[in-house]
C-alpha positions in Angstrom: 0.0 0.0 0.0 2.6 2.1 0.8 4.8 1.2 -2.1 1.9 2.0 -4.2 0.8 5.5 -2.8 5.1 6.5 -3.4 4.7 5.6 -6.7 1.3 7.8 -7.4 3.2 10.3 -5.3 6.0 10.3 -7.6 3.6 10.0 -11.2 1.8 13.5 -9.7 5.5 14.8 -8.6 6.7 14.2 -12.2 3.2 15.5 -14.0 3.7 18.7 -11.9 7.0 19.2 -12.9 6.2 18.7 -16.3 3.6 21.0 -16.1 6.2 23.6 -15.0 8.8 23.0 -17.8 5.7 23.2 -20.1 5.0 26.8 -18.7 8.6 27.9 -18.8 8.6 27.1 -22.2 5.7 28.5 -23.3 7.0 31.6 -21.5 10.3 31.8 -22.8 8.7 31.3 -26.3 6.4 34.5 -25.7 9.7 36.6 -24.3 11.3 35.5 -27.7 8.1 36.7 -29.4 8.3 39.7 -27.9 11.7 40.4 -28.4 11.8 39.5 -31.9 14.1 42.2 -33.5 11.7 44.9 -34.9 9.1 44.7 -33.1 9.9 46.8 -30.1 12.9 49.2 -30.2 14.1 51.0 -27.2 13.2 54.4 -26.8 12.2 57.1 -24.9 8.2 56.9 -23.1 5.5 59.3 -22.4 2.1 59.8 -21.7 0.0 63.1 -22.9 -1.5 65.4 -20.1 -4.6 66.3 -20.5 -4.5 68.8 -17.9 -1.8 71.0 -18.9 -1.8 73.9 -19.7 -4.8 75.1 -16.9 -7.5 77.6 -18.4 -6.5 80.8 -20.1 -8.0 84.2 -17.9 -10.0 86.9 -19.3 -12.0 84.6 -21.5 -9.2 84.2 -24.0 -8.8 81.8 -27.1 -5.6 80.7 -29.0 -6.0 80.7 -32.4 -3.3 79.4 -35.0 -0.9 78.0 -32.4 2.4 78.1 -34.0 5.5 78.0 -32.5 6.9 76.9 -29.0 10.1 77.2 -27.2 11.4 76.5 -23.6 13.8 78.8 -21.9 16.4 78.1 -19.3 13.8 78.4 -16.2 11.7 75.5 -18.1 8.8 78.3 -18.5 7.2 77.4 -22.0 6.7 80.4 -24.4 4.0 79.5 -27.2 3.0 82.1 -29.9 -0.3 81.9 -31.5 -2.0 84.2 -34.3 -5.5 84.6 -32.6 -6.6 87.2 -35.4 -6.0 84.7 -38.3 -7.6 81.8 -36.7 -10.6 82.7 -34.9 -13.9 82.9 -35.7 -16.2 85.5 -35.3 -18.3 82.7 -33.4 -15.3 82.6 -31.1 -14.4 85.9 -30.4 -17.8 87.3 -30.0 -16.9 89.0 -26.8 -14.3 91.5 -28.9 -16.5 92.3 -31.7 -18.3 95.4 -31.7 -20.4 95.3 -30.0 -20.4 91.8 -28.5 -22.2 89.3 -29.9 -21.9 86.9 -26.9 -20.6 86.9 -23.5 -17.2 84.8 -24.6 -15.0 84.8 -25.5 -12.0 87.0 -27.2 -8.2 86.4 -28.7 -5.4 86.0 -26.3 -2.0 88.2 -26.2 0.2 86.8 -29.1 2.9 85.7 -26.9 1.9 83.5 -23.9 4.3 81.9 -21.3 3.2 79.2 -18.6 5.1 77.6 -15.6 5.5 74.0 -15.3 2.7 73.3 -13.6 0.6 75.3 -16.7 -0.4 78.5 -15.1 0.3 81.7 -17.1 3.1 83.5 -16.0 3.4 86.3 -18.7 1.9 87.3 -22.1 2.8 90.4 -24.0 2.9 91.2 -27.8 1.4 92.8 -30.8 1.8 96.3 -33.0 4.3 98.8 -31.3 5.9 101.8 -31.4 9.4 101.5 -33.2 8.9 98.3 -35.3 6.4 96.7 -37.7 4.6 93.6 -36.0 4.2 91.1 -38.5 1.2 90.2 -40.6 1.0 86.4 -39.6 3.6 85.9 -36.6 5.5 82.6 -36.6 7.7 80.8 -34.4 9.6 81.7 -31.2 13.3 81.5 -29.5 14.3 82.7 -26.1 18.5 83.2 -26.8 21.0 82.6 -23.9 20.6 86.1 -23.4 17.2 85.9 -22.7 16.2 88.0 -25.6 13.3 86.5 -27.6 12.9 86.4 -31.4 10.3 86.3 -33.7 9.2 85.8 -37.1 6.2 86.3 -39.6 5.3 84.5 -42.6 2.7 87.1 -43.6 2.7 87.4 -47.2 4.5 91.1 -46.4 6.5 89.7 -44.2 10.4 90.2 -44.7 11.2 91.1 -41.2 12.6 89.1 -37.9 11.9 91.3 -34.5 13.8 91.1 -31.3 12.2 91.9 -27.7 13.5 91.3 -23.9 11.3 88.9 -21.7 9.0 91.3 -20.7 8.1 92.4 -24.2 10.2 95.9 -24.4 11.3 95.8 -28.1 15.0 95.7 -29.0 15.8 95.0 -32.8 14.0 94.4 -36.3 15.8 92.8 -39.1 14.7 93.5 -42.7 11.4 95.8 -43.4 8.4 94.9 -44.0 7.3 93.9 -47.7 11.2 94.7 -49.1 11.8 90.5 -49.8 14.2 90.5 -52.4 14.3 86.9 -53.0 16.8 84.3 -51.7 20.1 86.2 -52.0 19.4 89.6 -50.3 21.6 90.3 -47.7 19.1 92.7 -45.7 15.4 91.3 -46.1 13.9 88.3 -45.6 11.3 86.3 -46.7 8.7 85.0 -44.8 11.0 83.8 -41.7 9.7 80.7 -39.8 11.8 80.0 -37.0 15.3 81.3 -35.6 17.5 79.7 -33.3 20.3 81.3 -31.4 23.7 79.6 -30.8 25.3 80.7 -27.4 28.8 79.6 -28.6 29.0 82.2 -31.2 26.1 84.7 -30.9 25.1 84.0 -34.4 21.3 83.6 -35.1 20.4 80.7 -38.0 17.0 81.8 -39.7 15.0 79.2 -41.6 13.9 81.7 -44.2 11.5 81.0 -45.4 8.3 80.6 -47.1 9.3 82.5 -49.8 12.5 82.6 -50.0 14.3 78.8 -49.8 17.5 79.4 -47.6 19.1 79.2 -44.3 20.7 82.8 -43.6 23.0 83.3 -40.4 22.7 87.1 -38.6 25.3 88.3 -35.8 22.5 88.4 -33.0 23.3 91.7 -31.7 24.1 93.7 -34.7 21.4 91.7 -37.0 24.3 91.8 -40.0 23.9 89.0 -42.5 27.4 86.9 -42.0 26.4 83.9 -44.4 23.6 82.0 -46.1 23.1 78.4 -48.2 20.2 76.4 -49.5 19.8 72.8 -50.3 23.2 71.0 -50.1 25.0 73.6 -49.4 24.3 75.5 -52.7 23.8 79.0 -53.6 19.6 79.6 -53.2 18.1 79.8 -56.4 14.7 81.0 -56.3 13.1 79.5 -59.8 10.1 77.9 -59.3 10.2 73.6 -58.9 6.5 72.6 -59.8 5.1 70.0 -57.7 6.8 67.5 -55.2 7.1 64.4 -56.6 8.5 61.7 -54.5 9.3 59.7 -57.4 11.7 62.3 -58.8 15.6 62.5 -57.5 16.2 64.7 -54.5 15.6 68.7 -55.4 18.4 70.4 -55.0 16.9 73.9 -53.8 15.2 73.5 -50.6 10.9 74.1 -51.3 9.0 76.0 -49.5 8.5 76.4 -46.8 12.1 75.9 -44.7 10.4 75.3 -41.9 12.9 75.0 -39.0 16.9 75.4 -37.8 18.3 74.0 -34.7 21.8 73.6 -33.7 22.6 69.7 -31.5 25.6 70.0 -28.6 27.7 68.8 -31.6 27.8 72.0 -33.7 25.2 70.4 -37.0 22.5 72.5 -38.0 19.7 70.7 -38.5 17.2 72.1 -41.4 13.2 71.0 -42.1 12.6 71.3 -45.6 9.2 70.9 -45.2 7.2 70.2 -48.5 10.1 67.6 -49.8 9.9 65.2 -46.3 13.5 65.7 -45.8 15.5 66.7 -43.0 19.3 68.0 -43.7 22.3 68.3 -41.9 24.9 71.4 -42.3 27.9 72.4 -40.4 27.6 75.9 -39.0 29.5 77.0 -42.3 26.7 75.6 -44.6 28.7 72.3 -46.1 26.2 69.3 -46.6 26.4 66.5 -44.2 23.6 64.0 -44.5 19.5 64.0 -45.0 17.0 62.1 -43.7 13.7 61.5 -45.3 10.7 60.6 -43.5 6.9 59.5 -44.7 8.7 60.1 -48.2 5.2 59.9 -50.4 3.8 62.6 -48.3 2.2 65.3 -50.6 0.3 68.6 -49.6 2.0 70.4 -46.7 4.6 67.5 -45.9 6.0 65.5 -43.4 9.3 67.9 -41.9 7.5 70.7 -39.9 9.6 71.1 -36.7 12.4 69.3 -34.3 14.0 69.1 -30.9 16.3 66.8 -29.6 16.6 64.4 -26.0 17.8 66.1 -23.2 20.3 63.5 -22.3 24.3 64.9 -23.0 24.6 62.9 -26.9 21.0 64.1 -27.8 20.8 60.6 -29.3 16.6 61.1 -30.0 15.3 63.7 -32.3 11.8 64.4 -32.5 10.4 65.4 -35.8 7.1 67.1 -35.7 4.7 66.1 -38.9 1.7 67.7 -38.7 0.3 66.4 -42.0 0.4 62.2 -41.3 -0.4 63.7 -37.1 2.5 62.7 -35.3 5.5 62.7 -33.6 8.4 60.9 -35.1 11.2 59.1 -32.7 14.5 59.5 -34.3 17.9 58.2 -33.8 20.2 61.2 -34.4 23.1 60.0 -35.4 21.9 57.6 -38.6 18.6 60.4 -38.9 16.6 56.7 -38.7 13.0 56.9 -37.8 12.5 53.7 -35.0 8.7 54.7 -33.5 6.4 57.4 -33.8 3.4 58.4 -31.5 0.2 60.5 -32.4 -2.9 60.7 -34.9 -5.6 63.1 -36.0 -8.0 64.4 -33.6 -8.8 66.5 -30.7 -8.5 64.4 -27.9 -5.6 64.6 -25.4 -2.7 63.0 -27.6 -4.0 63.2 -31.3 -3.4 65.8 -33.3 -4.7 68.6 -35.6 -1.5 70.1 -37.8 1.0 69.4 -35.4 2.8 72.9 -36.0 5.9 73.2 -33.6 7.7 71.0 -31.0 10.0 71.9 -27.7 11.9 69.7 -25.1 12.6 70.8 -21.5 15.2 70.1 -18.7 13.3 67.5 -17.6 12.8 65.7 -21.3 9.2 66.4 -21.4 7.9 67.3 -25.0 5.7 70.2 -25.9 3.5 70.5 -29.2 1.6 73.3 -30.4 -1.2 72.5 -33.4 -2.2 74.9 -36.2 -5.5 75.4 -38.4 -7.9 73.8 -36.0 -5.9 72.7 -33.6 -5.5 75.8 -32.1 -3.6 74.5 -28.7 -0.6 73.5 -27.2 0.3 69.7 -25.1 2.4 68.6 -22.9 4.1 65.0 -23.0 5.3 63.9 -19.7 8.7 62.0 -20.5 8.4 58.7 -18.6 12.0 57.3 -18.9 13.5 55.0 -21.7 11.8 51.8 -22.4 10.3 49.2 -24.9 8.0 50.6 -27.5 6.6 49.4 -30.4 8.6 49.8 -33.5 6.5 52.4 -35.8 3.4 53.5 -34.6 2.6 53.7 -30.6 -0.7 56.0 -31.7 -2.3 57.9 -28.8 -0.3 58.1 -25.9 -2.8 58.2 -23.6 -1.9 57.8 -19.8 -1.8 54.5 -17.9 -3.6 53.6 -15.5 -2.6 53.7 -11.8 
């Protein structure tokens, strides 16, 4: 009896382990699933907030939101034309007389704390300079001086200002474009970045003209400019994109952004061709990236910033025609995962305009047409994420 009750003992003893090396496997084959090479990638995570920014005072609206940048304090500083992109419907409580009791366009410049609360907002016409007819993008220098742009179809200007709003410079005058290789004016500026090594200012420039041009940023004194690869602009007109056809070899319009990385390239969005290229500071061709390639209409190459960490080995690439946020390795300009799609809930997007990082590696987007808002991605550390699209980022639970 007992001999027999050891051996059932030992049958169940053996089925059980069985059973276990049976699981094991089946795990280990799910863990070599899940790590089969392209699948995931390893990246950096976040999660949208939907709280942030908190509610605009005085009844205020943004309208075209179109450029962001974040200074040294991590305050965010978001420009917006109100005037082009509201409707009447909208802004009832600024028509005359009022149509309704809300609501009415917000200060073009807007600036809000970590937390999202509105710490400043300034801007507009002025005594001493010409405001442009359709602002567009923002900087805040090293110096703490803040630059803007227009692509108003007038527009051949860049303006100046301190923090608080008092005005300090304009480049170029108003309506004087004189196409792609005039040392004074521009045309139709859309973003300017400032390097602290050399006091230079790189304009992308524009949505007219089709060139980077590089100002001494106290004295506004054209020192250079280049177009696509490196060659002298040339300003005849391209037709169509066609992403069939070899490379142009004029950048189209518009040029759409300029950053510098800690390694001295100057990183240019040439918007309408899906491209990204690569410059030293003296305009010689390095590389390009393309990205959603068979993109037609406004493109795929609308704005960048780059990871916080010391090699700024992620760039993100904001492409506010496909409605997302493209994850890119840096130094091979190699798209690995993307997040984002059209919408108008908490991470989806409506014309993804502009994009800005912060100490911290949090992302911020601001959407045009009618989007007409800025987000806020909390960075949630580097981890597994699906290789190509992550959609919404929405936040997890608990």
């Amino acid at each position: 009896m007992k001999s027999s009750e050891s051996k059932r003992n030992l049958r169940i003893g053996a089925a059980f382990v069985s059973v276990l090396a049976a699981l094991a496997a089946c795990q280990a084959l799910l863990e070599n699933r899940a790590a089969t090479p392209g699948s995931t990638v390893r990246a950096p995570m976040f999660e949208v907030d939907p709280l942030w920014p908190k509610p605009l005072p005085n009844h205020w609206l943004l309208g075209w939101t179109i450029g962001v940048w974040v200074d040294e304090q991590d305050h965010v500083w978001v420009i917006h034309r109100g005037a082009g992109g509201l409707h009447d419907n909208e802004k009832g409580l600024e028509l005359k007389p009022p149509i309704s009791e809300c609501c009415r366009t917000a200060p073009p410049i807007l600036v809000f704390d970590q937390a999202g609360n509105l710490v400043r907002s300034w801007g507009g016409p002025g005594p001493g300079y010409e405001w442009p007819e359709g602002t567009h993008g923002v900087h805040v220098d090293y110096k703490g001086n803040v630059w803007l742009g227009g692509n108003g179809k007038g527009d051949a200007h860049v303006l100046k200002f301190t923090k608080e709003g008092k005005f300090l410079m304009q480049l170029g005058r108003y309506g004087k474009n004189g196409g792609s290789n005039d040392p004074e004016n521009f045309g139709r500026v859309a973003k300017i970045w400032v390097d602290p090594k050399t006091n230079e200012a790189y304009i992308a420039d524009g949505y007219t003209n089709k060139r980077v041009a590089v100002v001494d940023a106290d004295t506004g004194k054209m020192k250079r400019y280049w177009g696509a690869y490196g060659n002298k602009p040339d300003d005849t007109p391209m037709g169509n994109y066609d992403p069939k056809a070899p490379p142009a070899k004029q950048f189209r319009n518009p040029v759409h952004c300029v950053e510098r990385s800690n390694d001295g390239l100057i990183y240019v969005c040439d918007r309408q061709a899906d491209r990204v290229q690569v410059f030293r500071p003296d305009g010689t061709f390095v590389k390009e990236g393309f990205y959603a390639k068979e993109t037609l209409a406004s493109g795929s190459a609308w704005d960048i910033t780059f990871s916080k960490d010391r090699e700024q080995r992620f760039m993100f690439l904001a492409d506010g025609q496909n409605e997302k946020v493209r994850i890119i390795l840096r130094e091979t300009l190699e798209e690995i995962s993307n997040f984002g799609d059209g919408g108008r809930q908490p991470g989806q997007f409506y014309g993804v305009h502009s994009i800005a990082s912060d100490s911290k590696g949090n992302l911020y987007t601001t959407e045009t047409y009618e989007g007409k808002r800025v987000q806020k991605f909390v960075y949630k550390g580097m981890g597994a994420v699906p290789k190509g699209s992550q959609g919404v980022l929405w936040p997890r639970s608990g």
